[in-house]
C-alpha positions in Angstrom: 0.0 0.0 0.0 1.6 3.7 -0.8 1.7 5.5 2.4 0.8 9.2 1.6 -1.8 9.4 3.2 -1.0 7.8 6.7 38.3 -3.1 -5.5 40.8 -1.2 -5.9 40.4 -1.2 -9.7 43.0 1.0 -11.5 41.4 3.8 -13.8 42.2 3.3 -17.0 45.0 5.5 -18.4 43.7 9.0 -19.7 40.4 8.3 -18.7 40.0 11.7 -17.3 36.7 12.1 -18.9 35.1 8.5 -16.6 36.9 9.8 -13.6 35.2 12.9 -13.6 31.9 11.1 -14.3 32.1 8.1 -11.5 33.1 11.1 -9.1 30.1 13.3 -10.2 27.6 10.7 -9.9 28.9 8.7 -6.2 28.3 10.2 -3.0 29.1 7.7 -1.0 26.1 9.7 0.3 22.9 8.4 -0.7 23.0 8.0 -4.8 24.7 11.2 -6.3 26.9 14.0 -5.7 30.5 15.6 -6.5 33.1 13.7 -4.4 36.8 12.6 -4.6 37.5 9.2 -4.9 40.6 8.3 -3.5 43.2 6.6 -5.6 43.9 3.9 -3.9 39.9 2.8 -3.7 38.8 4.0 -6.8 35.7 1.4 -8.5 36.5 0.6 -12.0 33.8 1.9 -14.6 32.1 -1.5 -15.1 32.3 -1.8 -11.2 30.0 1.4 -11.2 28.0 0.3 -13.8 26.6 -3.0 -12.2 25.9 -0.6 -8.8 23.8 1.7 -11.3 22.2 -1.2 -12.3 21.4 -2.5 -9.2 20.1 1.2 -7.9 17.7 0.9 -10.7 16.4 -2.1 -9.8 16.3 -1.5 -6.0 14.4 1.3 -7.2 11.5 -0.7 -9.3 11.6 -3.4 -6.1 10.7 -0.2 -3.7 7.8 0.6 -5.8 7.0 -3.3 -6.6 6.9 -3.1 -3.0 4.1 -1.0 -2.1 2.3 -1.5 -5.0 -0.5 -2.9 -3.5 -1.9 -6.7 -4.3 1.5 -7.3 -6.1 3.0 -10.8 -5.9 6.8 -11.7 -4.5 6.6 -8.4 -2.5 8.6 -9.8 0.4 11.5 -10.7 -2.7 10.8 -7.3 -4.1 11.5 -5.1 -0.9 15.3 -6.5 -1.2 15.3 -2.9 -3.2 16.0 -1.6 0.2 18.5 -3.2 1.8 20.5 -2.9 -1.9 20.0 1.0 -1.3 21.8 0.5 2.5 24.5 -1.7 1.3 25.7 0.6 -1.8 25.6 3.4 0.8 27.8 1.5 3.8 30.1 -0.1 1.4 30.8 3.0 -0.5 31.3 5.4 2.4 33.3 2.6 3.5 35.8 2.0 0.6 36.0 6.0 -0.2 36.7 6.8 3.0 36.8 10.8 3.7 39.9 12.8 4.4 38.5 16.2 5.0 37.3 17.0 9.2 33.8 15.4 10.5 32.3 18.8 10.3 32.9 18.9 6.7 31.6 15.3 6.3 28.4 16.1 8.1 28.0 19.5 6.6 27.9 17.0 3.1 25.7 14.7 4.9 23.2 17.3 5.7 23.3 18.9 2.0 22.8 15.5 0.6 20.2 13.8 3.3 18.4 16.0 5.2 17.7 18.8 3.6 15.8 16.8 1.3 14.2 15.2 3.7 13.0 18.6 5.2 12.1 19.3 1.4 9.7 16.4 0.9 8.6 16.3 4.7 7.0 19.5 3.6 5.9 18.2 0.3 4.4 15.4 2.0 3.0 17.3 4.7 0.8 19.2 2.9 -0.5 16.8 1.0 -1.3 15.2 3.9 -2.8 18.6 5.0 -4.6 19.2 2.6 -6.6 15.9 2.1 -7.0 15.6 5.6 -8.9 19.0 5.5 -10.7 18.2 2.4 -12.2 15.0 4.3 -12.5 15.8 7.8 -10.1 13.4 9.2 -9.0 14.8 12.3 -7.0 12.0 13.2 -4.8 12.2 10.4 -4.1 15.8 11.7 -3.4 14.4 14.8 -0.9 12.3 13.7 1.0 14.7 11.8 2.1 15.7 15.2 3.3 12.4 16.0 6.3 10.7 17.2 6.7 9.0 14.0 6.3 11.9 12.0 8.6 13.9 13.8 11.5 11.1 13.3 10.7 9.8 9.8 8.4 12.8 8.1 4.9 12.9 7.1 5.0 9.7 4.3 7.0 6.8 6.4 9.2 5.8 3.4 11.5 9.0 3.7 12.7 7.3 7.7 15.5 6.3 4.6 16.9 9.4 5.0 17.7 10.8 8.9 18.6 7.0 9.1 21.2 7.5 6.4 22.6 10.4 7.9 23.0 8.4 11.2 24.6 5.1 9.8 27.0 7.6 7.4 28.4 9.3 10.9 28.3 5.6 12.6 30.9 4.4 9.4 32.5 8.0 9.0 33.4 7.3 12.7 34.1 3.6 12.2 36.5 4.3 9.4 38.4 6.3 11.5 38.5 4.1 14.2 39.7 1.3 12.4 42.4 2.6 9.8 45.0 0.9 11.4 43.5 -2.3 11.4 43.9 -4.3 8.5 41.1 -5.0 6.2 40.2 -8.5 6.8 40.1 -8.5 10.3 37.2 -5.8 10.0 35.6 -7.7 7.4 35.4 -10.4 9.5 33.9 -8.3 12.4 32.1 -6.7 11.1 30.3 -9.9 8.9 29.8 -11.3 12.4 28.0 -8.6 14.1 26.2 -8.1 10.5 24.9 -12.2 10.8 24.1 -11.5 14.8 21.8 -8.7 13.6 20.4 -10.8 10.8 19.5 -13.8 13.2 17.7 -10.7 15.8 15.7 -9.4 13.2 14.7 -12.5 12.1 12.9 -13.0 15.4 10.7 -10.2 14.7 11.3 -8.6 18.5 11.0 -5.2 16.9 8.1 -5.1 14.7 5.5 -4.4 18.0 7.0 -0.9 18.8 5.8 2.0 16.7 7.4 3.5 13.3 9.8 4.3 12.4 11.9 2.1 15.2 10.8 -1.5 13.2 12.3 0.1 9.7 15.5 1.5 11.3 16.0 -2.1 13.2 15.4 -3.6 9.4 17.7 -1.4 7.9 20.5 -2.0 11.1 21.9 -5.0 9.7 23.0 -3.5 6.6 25.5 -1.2 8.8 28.3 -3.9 9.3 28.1 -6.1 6.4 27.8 -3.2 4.1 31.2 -1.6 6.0 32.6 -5.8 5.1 31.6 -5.3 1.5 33.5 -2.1 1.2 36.5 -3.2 3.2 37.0 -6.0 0.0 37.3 -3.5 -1.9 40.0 -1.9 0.0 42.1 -5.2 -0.2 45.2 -4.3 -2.2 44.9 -7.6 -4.2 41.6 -7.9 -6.0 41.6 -11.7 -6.6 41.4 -11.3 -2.4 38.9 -8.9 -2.1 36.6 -10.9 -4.6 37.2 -14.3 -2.8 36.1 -12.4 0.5 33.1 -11.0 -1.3 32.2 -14.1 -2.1 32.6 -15.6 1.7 30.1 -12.8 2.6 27.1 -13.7 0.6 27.7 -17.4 1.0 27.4 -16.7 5.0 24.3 -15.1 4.3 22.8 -17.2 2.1 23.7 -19.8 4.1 22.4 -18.0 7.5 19.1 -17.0 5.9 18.7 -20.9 4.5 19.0 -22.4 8.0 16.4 -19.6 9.3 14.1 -20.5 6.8 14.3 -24.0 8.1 13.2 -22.9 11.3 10.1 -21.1 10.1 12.5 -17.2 10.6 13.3 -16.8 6.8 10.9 -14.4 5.7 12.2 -11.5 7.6 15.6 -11.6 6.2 15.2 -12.6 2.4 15.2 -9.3 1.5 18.6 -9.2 3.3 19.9 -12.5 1.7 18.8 -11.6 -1.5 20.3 -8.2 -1.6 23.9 -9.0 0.2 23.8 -11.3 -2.9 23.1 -8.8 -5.5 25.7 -6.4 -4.0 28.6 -8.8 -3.6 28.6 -10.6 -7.1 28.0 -6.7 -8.6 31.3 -5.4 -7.4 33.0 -9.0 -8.2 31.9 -9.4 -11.9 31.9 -5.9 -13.8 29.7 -5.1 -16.5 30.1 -2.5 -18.8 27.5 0.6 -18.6 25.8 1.2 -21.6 23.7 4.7 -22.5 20.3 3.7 -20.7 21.9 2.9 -17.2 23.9 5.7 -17.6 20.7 7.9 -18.5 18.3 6.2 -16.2 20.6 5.7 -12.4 20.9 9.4 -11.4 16.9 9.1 -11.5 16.7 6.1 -9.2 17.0 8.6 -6.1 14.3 11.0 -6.7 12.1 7.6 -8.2 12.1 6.5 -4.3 11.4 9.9 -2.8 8.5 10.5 -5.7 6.7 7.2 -6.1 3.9 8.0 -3.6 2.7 11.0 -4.6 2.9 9.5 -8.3 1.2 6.2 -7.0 -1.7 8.2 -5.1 -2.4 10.3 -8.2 -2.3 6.9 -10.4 -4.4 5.2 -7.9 -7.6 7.3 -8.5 -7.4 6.3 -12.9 -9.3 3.2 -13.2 -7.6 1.6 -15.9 -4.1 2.4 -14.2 -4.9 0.0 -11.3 -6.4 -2.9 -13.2 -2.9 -4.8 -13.3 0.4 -4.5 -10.9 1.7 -5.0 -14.7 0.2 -1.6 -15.2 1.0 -0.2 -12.2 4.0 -1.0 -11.3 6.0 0.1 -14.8 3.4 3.2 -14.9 4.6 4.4 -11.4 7.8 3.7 -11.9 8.0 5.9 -15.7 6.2 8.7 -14.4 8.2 9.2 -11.2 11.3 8.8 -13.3 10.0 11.5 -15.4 9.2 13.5 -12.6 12.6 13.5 -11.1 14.2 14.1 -14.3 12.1 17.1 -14.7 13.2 18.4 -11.3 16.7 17.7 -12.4 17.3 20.7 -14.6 15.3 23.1 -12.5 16.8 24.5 -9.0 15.0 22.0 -7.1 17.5 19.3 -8.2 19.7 19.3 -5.1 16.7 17.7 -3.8 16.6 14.7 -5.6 
């Protein structure tokens, strides 16, 4: 249901041109802004390529998602925890060397001020139908706990939580700088299983929202910050093989919860730890649509809802998830590419 309402690659020689690109387009922030990559951690250009592929399908599973009625939901909602794992494993592996005031000054250009954006976007939608039917309860609620830490539409918690887990790593990669890689791979792989195994149990889903989305996201912290130390490993035959070990222990974790009637909770976890590792082992070259359609994949998450609320009152637009689904998913696009070349596109 939409909620509106309620490895070390080496660059290749005199490729300037891609360098400038890859460093345009990855934050390790959320999905885009102007950042250095350092040398010594710099992704290949097929490397980025399969993550733009995989933000672009995170993005169709988020909408899948909360299409309602749609089948394989639970599989599709792996779109999240692909969005989390890009984020920790690239804040990770780039690393920042400026001061933490200038990495949270960043932070809060890239996160929260559009969340304060679409908060009030949100909120006045919210406003305004509330007003146009008499619900006073919904009015009520705008003045809520969740509201206050997620915003008015629950599926923009994404982005104060971001900001949090980037300080948590920004922190953790200081802390750890002098400790070599694999040992904080397999830390951090250990506490990222541990988590796994608690949300499986479902202890959280009781209290009130946001808290069940950030413990859903919390896993993704410390096996996203494994993933990106592989790709700090100086030999990339090393950092692959350890990639590797990663989404084998989750497979393997979320197979033997499954047998214990706990799997459903973390498939979207298994499925997307998956996704992410075997992306940055096996490079694909970008081609002109993933290049044209990944810097939309951002502002397609923050959109979707008003798009899907709008779409919802069409008839023939709600006949099919087949309709719905690719119908969101175009028009939000189109949305966000529209907002892209007006002021408004530090926003999405």
């Amino acid at each position: 249901m939409f909620f509106l309402g309620n490895a070390p690659d080496a660059w290749p020689e005199g490729d300037s041109r891609m360098r400038a690109e890859i460093s345009h387009q990855y934050d390790a922030g959320v999905l885009c802004e102007t950042q250095t990559i350092p040398e010594a951690v710099s992704l290949s250009a097929a490397r980025v390529a399969n993550i733009d592929r995989l933000r672009i399908l995170a993005a169709i599973g988020i909408v899948w998602f909360h299409t309602e009625n749609a089948p394989y939901r639970h599989i599709a909602y792996a779109g999240l925890p692909v969005f989390l794992l890009i984020f920790c494993s690239l804040l990770t592996s780039q690393g920042w060397r400026g001061t933490t005031a200038e990495f949270l000054k960043r932070r809060w250009h890239r996160l929260l001020k559009p969340w304060l954006f679409w908060s009030a976007v949100y909120g006045l939608c919210r406003l305004a139908n509330a007003l146009h039917t008499g619900d006073a309860m919904s009015l009520r609620q705008m003045l809520s706990a969740e509201t206050l830490l997620a915003g008015p539409s629950i599926h923009l918690w994404y982005l104060p939580y971001a900001f949090l887990v980037g300080a948590v790593i920004h922190a953790m990669n200081r802390w750890t700088s002098h400790i070599r890689e694999e040992t904080v791979i397999l830390a951090n792989m250990a506490a990222g299983t541990v988590l796994l195994a608690v949300h499986a149990t479902g202890v959280w889903t009781h209290l009130g929202r946001p808290l069940p989305q950030w413990e859903f996201g919390l896993a993704a912290l410390p096996l996203g910050v494994a993933v990106g130390k592989c790709l700090a490993i100086p030999s990339r035959d090393r950092g692959r093989l350890f990639l590797v070990g990663i989404a084998l222990v989750v497979a393997t974790e979320c197979q033997v919860l499954h047998r214990v009637g706990l799997g459903n909770p973390v498939l979207p976890h298994g499925i997307a730890t998956m996704m992410v590792c075997l992306a940055y082992c096996w490079p694909i070259r970008s081609d002109a649509v993933v290049a044209a359609l990944s810097p939309l994949a951002f502002g397609v998450y923050l959109i979707h809802p008003l798009v899907a609320h709008v779409l919802h009152r069409i008839p023939l637009a709600n006949d099919s998830c087949l309709i719905a689904i690719p119908l969101t998913v175009s028009v939000a696009a189109l949305a966000a590419l529209v907002l892209r070349r007006t002021p408004l596109r530090r926003f999405v």
